[in-house]
N, C-alpha and C positions, 0 to 999 in steps of 0.2 A: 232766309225766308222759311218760316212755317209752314210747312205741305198741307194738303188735306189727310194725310195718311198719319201725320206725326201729330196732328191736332186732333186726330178722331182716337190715336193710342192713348196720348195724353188725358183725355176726358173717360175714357175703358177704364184706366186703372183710379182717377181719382173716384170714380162712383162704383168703381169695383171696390175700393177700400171702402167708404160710405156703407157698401151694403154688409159689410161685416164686421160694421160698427165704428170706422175710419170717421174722420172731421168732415162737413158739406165743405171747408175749406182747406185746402192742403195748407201745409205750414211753410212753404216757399216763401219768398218775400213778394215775387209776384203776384201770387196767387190773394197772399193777406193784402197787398193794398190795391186790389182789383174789390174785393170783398168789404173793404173799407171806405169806397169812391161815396158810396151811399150809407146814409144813415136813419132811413127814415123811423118815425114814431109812430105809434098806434095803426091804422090801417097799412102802413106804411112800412113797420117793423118787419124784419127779412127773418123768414123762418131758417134756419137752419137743422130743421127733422126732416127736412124733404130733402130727397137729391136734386144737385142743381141741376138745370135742362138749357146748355149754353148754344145747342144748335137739334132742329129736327130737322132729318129726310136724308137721304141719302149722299156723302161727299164720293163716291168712288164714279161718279159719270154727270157730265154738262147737264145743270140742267135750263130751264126755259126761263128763269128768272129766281134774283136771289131777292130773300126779304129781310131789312133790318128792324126788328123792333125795339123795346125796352129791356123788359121782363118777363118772366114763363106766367107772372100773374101768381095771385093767390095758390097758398098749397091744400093740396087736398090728401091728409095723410093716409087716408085710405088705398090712396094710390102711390103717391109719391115717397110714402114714407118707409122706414124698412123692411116692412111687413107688409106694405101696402101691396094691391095687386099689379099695378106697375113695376113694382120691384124683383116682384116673382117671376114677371115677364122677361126682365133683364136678364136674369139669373137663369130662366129658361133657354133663351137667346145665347148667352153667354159675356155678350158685350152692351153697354150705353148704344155701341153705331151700331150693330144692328138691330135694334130694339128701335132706334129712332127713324130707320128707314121705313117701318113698317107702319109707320102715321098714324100712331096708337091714339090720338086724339080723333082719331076723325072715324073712329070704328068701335066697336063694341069689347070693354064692357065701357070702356069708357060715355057712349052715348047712349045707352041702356040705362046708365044710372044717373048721367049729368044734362045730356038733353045734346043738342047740338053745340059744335063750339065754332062762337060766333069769330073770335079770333083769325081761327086759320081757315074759317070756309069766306071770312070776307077776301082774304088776301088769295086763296083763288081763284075768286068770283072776278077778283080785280085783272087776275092775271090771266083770265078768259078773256074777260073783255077787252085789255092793253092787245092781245096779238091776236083778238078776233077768231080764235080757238075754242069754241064752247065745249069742246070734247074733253078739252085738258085734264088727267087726272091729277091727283097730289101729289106725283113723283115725277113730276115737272117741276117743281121749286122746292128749295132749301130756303128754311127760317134761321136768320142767327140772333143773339139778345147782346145787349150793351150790356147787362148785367146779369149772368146765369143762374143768380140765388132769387128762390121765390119771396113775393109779399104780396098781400090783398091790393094795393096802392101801392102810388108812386108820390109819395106826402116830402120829397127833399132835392135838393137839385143832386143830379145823379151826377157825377164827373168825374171819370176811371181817368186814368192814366193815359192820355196817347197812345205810346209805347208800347203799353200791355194792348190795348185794342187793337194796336196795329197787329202785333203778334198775332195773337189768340182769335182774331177776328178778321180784319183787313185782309190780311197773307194770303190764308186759305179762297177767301170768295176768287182774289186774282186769279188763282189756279183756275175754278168753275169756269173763268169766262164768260159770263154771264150778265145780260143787263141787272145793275142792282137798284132797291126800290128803299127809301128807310123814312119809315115814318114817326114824326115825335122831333119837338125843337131839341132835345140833348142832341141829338146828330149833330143837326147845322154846323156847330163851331167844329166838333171835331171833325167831318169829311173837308171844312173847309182848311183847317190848318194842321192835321193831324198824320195826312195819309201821303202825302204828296199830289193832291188832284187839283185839276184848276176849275175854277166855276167859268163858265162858258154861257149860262144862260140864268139869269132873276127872273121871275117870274110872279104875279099879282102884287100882293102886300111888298112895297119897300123894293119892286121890280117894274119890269115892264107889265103893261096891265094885257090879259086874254082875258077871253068870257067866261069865267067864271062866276056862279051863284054864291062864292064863301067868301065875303070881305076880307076876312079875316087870313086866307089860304094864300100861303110864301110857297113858292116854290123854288130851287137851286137847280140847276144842270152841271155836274161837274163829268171829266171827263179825265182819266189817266194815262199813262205815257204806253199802257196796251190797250188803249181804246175802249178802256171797260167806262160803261155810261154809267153814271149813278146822277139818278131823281131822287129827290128828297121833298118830301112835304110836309108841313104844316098847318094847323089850323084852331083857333078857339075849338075846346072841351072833346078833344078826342086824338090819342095819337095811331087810330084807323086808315083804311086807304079809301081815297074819294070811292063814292058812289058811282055807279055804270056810267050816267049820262057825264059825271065831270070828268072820268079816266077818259072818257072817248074825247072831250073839249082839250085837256091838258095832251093829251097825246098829236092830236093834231098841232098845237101851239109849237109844240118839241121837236114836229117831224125832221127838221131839216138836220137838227144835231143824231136821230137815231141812223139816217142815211151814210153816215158818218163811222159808225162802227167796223 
């Protein structure tokens, strides 16, 4: 099993190389067909000038919820690139993890120059409302990505390895403890056959029906043999997390499986 400690050394030294001119992809065989799962074109096309960004926020203490997304999204070289001012940041810090603890996204210069980022203030907003916490700051959840290398879009069906996600991803969230949240259909298949978790609960589209506003919105409850809960959602033209009023509808729907933990 992949620690939090040997996951967070592992991504220190690949983006330690990166910044001093090292590949955005190690030349391990792991690493190249994790970075090969996707292909996408034009909007889609995976930068490699920017360092990859496979996890933000802190792995060294529990926190209040873990989030799986896609991608770190489009690069912005000014920041991410080896010169950029994130980079300098790293190099300040010394390492990727502690440079990622400090939720360089949700602070300045980053929002000085970019504006807000809709990204990770949704998925806190979300995770104020799930535990009824309005105070929550950002270092109450860790974000992990299915695929660490940036692109503007996600223009191909994205599908890494199992194996490598279980590793590089899966492992470590166990460790946290923590309820996990992962939005975007690439999940589904792999949480349902990839990790060992069993699904416990379907939900709207192609499930049992609650009240939900999104026709279109699937929901999974699976559950593993540490009782870690992972929801997974779903939905036409966004892989976001529901809005206030449906996180509070779908958390009700769930309650009896959260009692469970």
């Amino acid at each position: 099993m992949v620690t939090c400690a040997e996951l967070a050394d592992h991504w220190d030294q690949v983006i330690g190389q990166f910044l001093v001119g090292g590949p955005a992809v190690p030349l391990d065989p792991e690493m190249q067909a994790w970075a090969t799962a996707y292909r996408g074109r034009g909007r889609g096309e995976v930068s490699h000038d920017a360092f990859p960004e496979p996890y933000i926020g802190a792995l060294d203490h529990r926190p209040v919820g873990v989030f799986l997304g896609l991608n770190p999204g489009q690069a912005q070289l000014d920041f991410q690139g080896r010169s950029g001012l994130f980079a300098d940041e790293i190099r300040y810090h010394g390492t990727y993890s502690a440079w990622a603890a400090t939720w360089p996204y949700l602070r300045d210069p980053w929002v000085a120059r970019m504006g807000a980022n809709r990204y990770l203030r949704s998925r806190l907003a979300f995770l104020r409302t799930w535990t009824e916490q309005p105070a929550l700051t950002a270092d109450a959840m860790v974000t992990f990505e299915l695929y660490p290398w940036h692109s503007t879009a996600v223009t191909a069906s994205m599908r890494p390895d199992p194996g490598v996600v279980r590793e590089f991803v899966w492992q470590p969230i166990r460790e946290l403890a923590a309820p996990v949240f992962a939005f975007g259909k690439p999940w589904f298949g792999l949480l349902e056959d990839g990790f060992g978790l069993h699904v416990v609960d379907r939900l709207g589209a192609g499930g049992r029906q609650y009240p939900s506003e999104v026709p279109s919105r699937a929901v999974l409850v699976l559950r593993g043999g540490d009782r870690v809960i992972v929801v997974a959602e779903r939905h036409s033209g966004s892989a976001g997390p529901p809005r206030r009023s449906e996180a509070r509808v779908l958390r009700e729907a769930i309650e009896p499986w959260l009692g469970q933990q």
